[in-house]
N, C-alpha and C positions, 0 to 999 in steps of 0.2 A: 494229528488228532490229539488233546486235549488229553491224558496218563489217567484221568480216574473213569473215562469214557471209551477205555480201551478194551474194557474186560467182556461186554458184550462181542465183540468184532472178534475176541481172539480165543472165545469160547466158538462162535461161529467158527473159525478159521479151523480149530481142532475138529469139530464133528463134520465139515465136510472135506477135509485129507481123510479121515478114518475110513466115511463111506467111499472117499476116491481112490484109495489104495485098498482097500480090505472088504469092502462089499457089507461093512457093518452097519447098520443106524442108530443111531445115538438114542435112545427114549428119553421122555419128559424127565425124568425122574433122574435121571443118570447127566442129564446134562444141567440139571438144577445142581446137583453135588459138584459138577466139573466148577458151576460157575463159584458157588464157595470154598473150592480150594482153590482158585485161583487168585479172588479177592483175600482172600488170608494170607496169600504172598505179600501181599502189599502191607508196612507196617501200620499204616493208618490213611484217613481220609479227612483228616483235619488239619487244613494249612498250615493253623499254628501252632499244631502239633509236631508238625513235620519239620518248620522254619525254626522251631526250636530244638530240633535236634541236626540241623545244619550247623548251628553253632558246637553241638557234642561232636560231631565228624570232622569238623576244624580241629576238633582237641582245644578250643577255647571258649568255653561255655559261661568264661566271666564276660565275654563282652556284650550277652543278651541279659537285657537290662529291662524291667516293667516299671513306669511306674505309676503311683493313683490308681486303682482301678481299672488294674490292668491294660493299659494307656500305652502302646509300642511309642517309643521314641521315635523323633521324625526321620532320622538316619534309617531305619527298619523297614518304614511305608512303603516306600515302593520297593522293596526286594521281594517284601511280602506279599505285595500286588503281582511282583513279577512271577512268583512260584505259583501263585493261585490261580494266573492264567494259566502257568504251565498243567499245571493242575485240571484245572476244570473248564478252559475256555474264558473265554470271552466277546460278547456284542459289541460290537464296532459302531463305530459312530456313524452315522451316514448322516445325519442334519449339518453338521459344520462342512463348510466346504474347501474354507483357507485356515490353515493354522498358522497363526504369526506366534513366534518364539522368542521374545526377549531377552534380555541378559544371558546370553546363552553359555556363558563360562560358568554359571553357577548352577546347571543340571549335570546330574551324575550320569555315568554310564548307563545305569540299571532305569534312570529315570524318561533316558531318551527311547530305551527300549522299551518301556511303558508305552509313553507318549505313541511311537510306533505302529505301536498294536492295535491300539484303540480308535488314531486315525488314521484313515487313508487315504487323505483329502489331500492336496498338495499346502505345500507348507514355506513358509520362510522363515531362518532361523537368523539371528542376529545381534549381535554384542562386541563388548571390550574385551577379550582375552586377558589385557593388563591389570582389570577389576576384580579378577579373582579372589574373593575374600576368605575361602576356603581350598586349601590344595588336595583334601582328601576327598571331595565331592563337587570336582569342577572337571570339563573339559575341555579339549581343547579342540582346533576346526576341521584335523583330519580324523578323529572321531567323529565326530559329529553328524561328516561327511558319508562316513562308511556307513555308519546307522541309514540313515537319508540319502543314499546317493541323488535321487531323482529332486530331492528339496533345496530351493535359493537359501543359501548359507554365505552369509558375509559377517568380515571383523571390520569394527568403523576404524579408520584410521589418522583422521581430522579430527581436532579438537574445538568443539564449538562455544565452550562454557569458558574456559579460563581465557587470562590475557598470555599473550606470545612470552613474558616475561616468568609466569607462574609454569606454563606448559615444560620449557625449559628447564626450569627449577625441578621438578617433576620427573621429566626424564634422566635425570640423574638421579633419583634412587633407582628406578627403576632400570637400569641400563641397556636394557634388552627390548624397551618399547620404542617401535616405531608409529610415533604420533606426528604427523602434522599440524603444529601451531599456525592458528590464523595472525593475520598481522594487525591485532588490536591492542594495543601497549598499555601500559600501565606501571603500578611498581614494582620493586623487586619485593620477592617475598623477603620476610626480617627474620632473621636469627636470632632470638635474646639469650643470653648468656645472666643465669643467675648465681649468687652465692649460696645461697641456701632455697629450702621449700617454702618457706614464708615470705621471701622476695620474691620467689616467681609467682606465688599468689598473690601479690600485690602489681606486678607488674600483666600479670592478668588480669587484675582490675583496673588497672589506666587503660588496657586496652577497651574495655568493656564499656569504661566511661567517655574513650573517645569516640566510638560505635554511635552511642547515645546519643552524642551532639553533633554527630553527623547525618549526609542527604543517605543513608543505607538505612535497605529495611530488615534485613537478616543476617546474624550471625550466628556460625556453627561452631560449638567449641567441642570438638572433636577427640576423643581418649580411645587408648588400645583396648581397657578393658571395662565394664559394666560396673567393677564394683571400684575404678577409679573416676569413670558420670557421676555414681552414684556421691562419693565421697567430695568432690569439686561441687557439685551443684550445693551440698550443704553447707560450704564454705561460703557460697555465694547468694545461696538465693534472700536469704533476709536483707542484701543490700541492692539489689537488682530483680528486674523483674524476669526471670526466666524459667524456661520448660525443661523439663527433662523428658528426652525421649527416650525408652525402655522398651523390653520387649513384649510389654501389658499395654502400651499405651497405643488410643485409639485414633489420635489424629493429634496434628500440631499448627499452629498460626505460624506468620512470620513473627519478628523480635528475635531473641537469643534463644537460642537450643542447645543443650548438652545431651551429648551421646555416646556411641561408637562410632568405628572404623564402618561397620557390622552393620550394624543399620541405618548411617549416614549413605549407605551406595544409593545410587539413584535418586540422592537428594543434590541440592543446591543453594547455592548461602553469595551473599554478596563480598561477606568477608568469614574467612576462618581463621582459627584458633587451634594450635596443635598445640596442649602441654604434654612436660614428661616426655619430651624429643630426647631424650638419653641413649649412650650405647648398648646399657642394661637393659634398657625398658625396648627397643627397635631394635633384635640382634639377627634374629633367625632371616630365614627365607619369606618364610609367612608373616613376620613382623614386618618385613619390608613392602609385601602387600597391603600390608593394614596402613602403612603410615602414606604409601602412593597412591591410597583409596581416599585418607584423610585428607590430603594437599590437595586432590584432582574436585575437591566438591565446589571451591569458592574460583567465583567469577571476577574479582577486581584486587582484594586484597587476601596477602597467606600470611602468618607470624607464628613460629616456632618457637617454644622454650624452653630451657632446660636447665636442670640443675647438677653441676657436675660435666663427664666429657658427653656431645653432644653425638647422637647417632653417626655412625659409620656411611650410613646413605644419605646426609645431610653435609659432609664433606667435599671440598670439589679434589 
């Protein structure tokens, strides 16, 4: 039962041990005082009251964060949901009857136990493992499992987007993914090696103008971080026509795209563009997902470049 809807059942619970051991009855009066010292036990009935002092009982109360208008960050939401069912319950869905579960490496623990509660339909869960764009809010299929034992959970393990040639390439940052490349061939992806920043932004433009005079209709020019889209697309876009996609933007065409690792997932491009393939820029664990996320979007052509020694996961 639900912690704020416990206080009736447990004031119940005291006045009939009292009469069953003691032959007392509880009066009106006396059990209305029982049920407000009991509710006074409790420090409050305000989730966000409570969910903010979760973080004081961590002993880290710098990492609850508001912002705007009192606006919970999106890391927050469902822990918040999670406590507030704990809390006060929750209505079940009974209109859905299948729950399909997509990219399933990028739901949190806290978010599958959400999902959970709410439904009780049967379900299928289903994704890349290897796509993980975040380590600290992804999991993985023997979680996943245990939450859901009774729900079809599968990881795809076939590569149907890239050429046999790209997939490969691929699998070497990644070395720990078991992907099956289909056998549709193509080029090898390119490694360009620059002397400076301003050569690789020129030789990011031959690529951009080869794009152009070719039969492809998209290209993804793909960066580790938001305010290196940001800074590339203004290099570029007065001489080329292209989009930037961000984390405002409501929708995009084909032609050229600039973005992230981040919200290039579950997209697709005929050709990509990785700049800033650096060992500085691609070092971590999670940089090596971001760059294996970048390389996995394009279907026929990949080109890398970089200025200085070239990433660690770009080495054979």
């Amino acid at each position: 039962m639900p912690l704020l809807k416990r206080f009736n059942e447990v004031v119940k619970e005291i006045v009939e041990s009292i009469y069953r051991y003691y032959k007392i009855e509880i009066q009106y009066k006396d059990r209305t005082d029982l049920h407000t010292t009991i509710r006074k036990m409790f420090p409050s009935y305000n989730p966000r009251v409570l969910y903010k002092g979760f973080y004081q009982w961590l002993g880290r109360p710098d990492l609850f964060k508001l912002r705007k208008g009192s606006t919970y960050e999106w890391s927050d939401v469902y822990a918040l949901l999670y406590l507030k069912m704990k809390l006060e319950g929750i209505k079940q869905n009974q209109i859905v009857k299948h729950l399909v579960i997509d990219e399933m490496q990028d739901y949190s623990v806290v978010q599958y136990q959400v999902l959970s509660r709410i439904y009780s339909c049967k379900k299928t869960i289903l994704g890349d493992i290897n796509q993980s764009v975040n380590p600290f809010s992804s999991s993985n299929l023997n979680t996943i499992e245990k939450i859901f034992p009774s729900a079809t959970s599968m990881t795809m393990l076939k590569s149907y987007r890239s050429t046999f040639e790209i997939t490969q390439f691929t699998k070497r940052i990644s070395q720990n993914v078991n992907v099956e490349a289909l056998a549709r061939h193509g080029e090898e992806p390119l490694i360009i090696a620059c002397k400076n920043k301003d050569t690789e932004l020129e030789e990011i433009k031959k690529l951009i103008a080869a794009f152009n005079m070719s039969k492809f209709k998209s290209l993804g020019i793909i960066t580790k971080t938001q305010k290196q889209a940001d800074s590339l697309f203004q290099s570029l876009c007065m001489l080329f026509q292209i989009n930037l996609l961000n984390a405002v933007s409501v929708d995009f065409g084909s032609g050229i795209v600039i973005t992230t690792s981040h919200l290039a997932k579950g997209l697709e491009f005929d050709q990509v563009i990785v700049p800033y393939c650096t060992n500085k820029n691609y070092l971590s664990t999670t940089d090596m997902q971001m760059l294996y996320v970048a390389c996995t979007r394009t279907m026929h052509k990949l080109y890398l470049t970089h200025t200085g020694n070239p990433s660690k996961f770009v080495l054979e």
